[in-house]
C-alpha positions as CSV (number, residue, x, y, z in Angstrom):
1,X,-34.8,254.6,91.2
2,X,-32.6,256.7,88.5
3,X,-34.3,258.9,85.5
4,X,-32.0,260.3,83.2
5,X,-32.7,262.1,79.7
6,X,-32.8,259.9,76.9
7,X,-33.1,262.6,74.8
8,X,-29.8,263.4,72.3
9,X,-27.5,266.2,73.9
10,X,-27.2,269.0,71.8
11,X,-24.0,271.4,71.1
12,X,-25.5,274.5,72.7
13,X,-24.6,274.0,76.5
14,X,-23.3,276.8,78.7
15,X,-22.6,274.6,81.9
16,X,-21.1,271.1,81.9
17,X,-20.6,269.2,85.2
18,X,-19.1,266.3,84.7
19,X,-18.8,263.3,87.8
20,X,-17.8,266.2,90.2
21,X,-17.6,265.0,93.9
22,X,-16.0,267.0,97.0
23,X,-14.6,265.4,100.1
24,X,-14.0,267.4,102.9
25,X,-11.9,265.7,105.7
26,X,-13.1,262.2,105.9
27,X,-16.6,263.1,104.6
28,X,-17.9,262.8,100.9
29,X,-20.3,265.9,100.5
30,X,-20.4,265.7,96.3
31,X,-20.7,262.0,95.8
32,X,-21.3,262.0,91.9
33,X,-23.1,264.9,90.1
34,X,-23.5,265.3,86.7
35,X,-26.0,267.5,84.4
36,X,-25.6,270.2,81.8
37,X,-27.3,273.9,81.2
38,X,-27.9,274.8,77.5
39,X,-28.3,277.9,76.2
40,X,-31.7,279.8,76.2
41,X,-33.0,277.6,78.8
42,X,-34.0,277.6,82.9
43,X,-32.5,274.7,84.8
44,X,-33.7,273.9,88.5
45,X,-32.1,272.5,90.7
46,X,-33.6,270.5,93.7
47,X,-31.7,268.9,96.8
48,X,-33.3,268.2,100.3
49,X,-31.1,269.5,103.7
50,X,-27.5,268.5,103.2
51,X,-28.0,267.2,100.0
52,X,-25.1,269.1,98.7
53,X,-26.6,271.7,96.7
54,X,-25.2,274.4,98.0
55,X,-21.3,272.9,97.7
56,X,-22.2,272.2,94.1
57,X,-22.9,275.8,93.6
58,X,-19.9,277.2,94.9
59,X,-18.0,274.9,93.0
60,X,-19.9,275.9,89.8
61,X,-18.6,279.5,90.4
62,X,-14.9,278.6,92.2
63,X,-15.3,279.6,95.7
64,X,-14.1,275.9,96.6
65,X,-12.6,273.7,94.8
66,X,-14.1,269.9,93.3
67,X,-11.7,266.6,94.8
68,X,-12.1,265.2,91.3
69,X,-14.7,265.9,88.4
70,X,-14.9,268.6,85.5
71,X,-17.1,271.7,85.7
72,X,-16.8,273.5,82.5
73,X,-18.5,276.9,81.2
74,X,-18.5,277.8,77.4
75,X,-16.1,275.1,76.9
76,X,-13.3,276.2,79.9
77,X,-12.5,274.5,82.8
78,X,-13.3,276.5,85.7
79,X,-10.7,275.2,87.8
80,X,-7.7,274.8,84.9
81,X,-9.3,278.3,83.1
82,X,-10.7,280.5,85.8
83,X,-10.6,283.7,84.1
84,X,-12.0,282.6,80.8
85,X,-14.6,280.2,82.3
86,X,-15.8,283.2,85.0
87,X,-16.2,285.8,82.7
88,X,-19.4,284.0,81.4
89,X,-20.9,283.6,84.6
90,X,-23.6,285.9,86.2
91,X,-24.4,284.7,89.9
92,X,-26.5,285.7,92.7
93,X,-25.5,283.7,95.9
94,X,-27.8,284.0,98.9
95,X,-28.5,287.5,98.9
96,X,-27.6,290.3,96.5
97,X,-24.4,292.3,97.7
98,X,-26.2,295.9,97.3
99,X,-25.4,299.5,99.4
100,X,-28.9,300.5,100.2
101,X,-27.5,304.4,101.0
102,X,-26.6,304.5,97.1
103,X,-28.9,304.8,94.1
104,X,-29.5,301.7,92.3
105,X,-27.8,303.6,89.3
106,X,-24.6,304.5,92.0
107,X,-24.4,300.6,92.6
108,X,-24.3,299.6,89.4
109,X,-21.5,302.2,88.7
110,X,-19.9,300.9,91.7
111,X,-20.1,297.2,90.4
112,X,-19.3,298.3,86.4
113,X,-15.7,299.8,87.2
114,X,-15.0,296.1,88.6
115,X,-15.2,294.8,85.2
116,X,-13.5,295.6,81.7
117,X,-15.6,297.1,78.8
118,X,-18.9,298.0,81.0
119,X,-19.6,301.5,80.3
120,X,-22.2,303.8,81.0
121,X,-24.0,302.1,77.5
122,X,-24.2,298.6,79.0
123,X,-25.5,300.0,82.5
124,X,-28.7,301.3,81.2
125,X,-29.2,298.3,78.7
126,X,-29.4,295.8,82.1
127,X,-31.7,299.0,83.8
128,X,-34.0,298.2,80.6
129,X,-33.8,294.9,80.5
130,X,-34.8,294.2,84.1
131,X,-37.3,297.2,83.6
132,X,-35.8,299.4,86.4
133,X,-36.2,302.8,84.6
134,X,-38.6,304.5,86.7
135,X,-36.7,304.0,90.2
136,X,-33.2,302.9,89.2
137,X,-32.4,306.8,90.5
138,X,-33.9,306.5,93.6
139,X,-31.8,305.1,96.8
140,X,-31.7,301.2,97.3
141,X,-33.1,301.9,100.6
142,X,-36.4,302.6,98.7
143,X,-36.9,299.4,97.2
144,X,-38.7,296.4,97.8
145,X,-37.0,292.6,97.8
146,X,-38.2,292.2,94.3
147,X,-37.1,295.7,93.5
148,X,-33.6,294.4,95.2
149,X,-33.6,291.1,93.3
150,X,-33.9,292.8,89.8
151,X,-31.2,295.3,90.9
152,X,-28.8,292.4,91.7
153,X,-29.6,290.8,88.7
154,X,-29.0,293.5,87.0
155,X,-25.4,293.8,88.7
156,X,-24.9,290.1,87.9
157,X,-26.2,290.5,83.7
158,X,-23.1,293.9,83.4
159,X,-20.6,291.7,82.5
160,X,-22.4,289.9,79.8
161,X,-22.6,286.4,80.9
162,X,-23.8,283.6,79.5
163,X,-25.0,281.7,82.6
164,X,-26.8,283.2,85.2
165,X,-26.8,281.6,88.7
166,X,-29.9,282.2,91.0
167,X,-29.6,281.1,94.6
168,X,-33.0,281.3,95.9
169,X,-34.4,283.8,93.6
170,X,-37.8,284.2,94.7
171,X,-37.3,283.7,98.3
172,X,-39.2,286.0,100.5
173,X,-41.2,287.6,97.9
174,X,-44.9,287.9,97.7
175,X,-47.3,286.3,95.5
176,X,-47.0,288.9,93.1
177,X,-43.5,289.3,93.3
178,X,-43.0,285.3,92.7
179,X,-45.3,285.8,89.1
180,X,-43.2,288.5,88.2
181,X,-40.2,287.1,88.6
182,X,-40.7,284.2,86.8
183,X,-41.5,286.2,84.2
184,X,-38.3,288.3,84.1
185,X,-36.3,285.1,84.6
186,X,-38.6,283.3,81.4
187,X,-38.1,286.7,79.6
188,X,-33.8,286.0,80.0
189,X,-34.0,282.5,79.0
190,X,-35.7,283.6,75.8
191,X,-33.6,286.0,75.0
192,X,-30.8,283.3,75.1
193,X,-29.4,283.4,78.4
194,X,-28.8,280.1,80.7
195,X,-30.7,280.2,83.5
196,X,-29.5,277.9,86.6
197,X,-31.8,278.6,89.4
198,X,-31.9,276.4,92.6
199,X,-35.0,277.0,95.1
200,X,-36.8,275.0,97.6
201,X,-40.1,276.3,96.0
202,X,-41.4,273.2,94.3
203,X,-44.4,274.2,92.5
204,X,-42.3,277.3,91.3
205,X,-39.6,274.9,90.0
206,X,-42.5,273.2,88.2
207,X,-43.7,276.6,86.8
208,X,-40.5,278.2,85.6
209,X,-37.8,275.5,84.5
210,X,-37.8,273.6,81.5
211,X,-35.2,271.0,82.8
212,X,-34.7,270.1,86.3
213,X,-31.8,267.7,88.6
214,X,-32.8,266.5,91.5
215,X,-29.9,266.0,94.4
216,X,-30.1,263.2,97.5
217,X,-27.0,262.6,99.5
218,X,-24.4,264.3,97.1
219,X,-26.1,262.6,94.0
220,X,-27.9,263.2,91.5
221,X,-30.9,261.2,91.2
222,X,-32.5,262.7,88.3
223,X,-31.9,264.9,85.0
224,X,-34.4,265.6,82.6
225,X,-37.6,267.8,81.2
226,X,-40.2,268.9,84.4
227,X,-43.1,267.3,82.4
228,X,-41.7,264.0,81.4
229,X,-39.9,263.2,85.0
230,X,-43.5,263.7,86.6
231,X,-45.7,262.2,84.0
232,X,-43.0,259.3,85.2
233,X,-44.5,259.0,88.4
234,X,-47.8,257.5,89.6
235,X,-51.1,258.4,88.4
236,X,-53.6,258.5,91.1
237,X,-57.7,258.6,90.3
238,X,-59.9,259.8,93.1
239,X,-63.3,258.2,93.3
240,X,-66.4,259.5,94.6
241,X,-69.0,256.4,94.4
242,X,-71.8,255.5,96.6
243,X,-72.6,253.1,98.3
244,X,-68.7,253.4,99.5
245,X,-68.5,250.0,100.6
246,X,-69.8,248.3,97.4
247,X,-67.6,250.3,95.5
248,X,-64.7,249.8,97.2
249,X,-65.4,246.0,97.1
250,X,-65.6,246.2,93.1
251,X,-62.0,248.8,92.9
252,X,-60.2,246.1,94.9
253,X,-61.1,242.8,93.0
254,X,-59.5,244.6,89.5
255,X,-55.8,243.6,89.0
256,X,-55.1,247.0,87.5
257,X,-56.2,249.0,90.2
258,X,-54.2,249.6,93.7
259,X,-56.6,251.2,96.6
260,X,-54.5,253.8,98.4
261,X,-55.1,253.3,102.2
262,X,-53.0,256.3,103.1
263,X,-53.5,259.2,100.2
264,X,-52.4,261.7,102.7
265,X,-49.0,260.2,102.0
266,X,-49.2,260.7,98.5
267,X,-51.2,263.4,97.5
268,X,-51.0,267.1,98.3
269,X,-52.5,268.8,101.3
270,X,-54.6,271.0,98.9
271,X,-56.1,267.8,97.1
272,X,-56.8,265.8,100.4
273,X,-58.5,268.7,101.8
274,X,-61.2,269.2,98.6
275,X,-61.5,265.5,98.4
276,X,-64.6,264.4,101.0
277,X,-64.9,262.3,103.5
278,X,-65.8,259.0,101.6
279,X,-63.5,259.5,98.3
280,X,-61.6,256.3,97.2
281,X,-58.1,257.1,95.9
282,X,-56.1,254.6,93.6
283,X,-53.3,254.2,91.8
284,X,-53.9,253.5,88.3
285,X,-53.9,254.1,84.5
286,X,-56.5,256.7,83.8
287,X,-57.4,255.0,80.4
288,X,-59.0,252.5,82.8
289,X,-61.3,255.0,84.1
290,X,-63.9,254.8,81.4
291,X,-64.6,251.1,81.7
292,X,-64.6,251.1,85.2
293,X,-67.4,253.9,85.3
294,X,-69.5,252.0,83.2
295,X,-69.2,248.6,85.3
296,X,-69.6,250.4,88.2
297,X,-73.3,251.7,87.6
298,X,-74.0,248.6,86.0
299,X,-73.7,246.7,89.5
300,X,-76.2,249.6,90.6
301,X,-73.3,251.9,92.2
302,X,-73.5,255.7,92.1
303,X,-70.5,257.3,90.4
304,X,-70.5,261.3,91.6
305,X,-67.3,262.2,90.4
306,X,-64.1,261.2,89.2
307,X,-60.9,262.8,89.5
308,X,-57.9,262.4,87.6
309,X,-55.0,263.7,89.7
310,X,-52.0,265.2,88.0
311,X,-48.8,263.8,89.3
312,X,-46.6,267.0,90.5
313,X,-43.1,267.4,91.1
314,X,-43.3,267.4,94.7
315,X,-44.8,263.9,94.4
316,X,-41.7,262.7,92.7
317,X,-39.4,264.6,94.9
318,X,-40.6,263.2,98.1
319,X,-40.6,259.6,96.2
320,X,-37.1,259.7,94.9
321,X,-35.4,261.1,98.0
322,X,-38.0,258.9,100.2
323,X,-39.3,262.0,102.3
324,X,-36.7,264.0,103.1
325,X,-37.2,267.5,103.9
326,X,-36.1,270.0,101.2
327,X,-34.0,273.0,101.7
């Protein structure tokens, strides 16, 4: 199964990656991956363990090198025109690179006399734009992981790049912290910054980006807008009728409607557990669900509830790469 965009490319993207594959030794680690970032907008990017996700990022910001394939930012090679292509990139790989015995203003300073044209102007523009002003004086050692994040964001936006590469952005935080940094990250992308962020959070993925690729095996299997890649996958309708038996009976015998033996295989752990203990789940199209209602109490069977289940992007995750665990 392959989904790609149908939609018409437009002439704002940031990031190109074109048929790049890696091979080290004998091993193909990069099969084939291909997808673009335009500007103003939050990319995910998705890959099970040793998909190959994180040897696409590296390649993205030339720590290793692609065995064939193009990976081009604002239009330069990053490989042919590595100075040209970097200076547009804003990355934060694993963990931010940060001296907690320094202020977050003294790391910033530090970070800013690394890079032409970053004075003491641009450093409190990126303390207001990640909203640091109250503790930006106070030692890193101070600060939260969110508080951290920001700050290494912050390093990452000096230069003025326009494509910013999140490893794992909201990993460790709180509940809290995860809500607010979406919102910082949304804030970026609005103000017209690509935003390339690859986490193993799913339903943060599904909250945040506005496109998404998902990676299997070195390849991608799927480009495209979060909502229209999971409105792709199956619609499920849980069914509370009684008696259960009858109404079982009367699902199975329609040639529209599949009977899910094993919803715990398909469904979420949050829907199975609010679900009861005699709910029928099927696999159908919800504009079905009317007609079915009405010949259901018509043979005399007690409908309770009907519940039309929202495919998610874990669904099609665990679908397309056929259950393997995600980074």
């Amino acid at each position: 199964m392959r989904i790609t965009e149908q939609s018409e490319r437009k002439d704002n993207v940031v990031l190109s990656v074109e048929h790049v594959k890696k091979k080290i030794g004998r091993k193909w680690i990069i099969q084939d991956v291909t997808f673009d970032v335009q500007e103003g907008e939050i990319f995910g990017f998705l890959g099970p363990n040793g998909a190959g996700k994180t040897t696409t990022i590296r390649m993205l910001v030339d720590l290793i090198k692609p065995t064939s394939g193009v990976i081009k930012v604002c239009g330069f090679n990053v490989n042919r025109d590595q100075e040209k292509a970097l200076q547009y990139i804003g990355s934060i790989v694993e963990n931010p690179e940060v001296y907690t015995y320094l202020t977050g203003w003294e790391n910033l300073e530090h970070f800013a006399r690394m890079q032409p044209g970053v004075d003491r102007n641009r450093i409190q523009e990126v303390v207001d734009t990640v909203r640091m002003q109250q503790r930006i004086h106070d030692k890193v050692s101070t600060y939260s992981l969110g508080m951290r994040q920001r700050l290494g964001i912050a390093q990452a936006l000096l230069g003025r790049p326009k494509l910013l590469i999140l490893d794992e952005p909201t990993n460790g935080l709180d509940p809290k912290g995860i809500k607010e940094m979406r919102e910082f990250i949304r804030r970026l992308a609005d103000e017209g910054l690509a935003v390339f962020v690859s986490s193993h959070l799913l339903s943060e993925i599904q909250l945040l980006c506005d496109r998404v690729a998902i990676i299997s095996r070195g390849k991608v299997l799927a480009v495209g807008k979060v909502n229209e890649l999971v409105q792709q996958n199956a619609k499920y309708v849980v069914w509370n009728v009684a008696p259960w038996e009858k109404g079982r009976a009367v699902l199975e015998k329609q040639s529209d409607v599949e009977i899910v033996n094993h919803p715990e295989l398909v469904l979420d752990d949050s829907i199975i557990a609010g679900m009861g203990e005699h709910a029928l789940v099927t696999r159908m199209n919800e504009d079905r669900i009317g007609s079915l209602v009405t010949q259901l109490v018509h043979l005399g069977i007690e409908v309770s509830g009907v519940h039309n289940i929202n495919p998610t992007l874990e669904q099609l995750f665990l679908k397309m790469t056929e259950g393997e665990i995600i980074e």
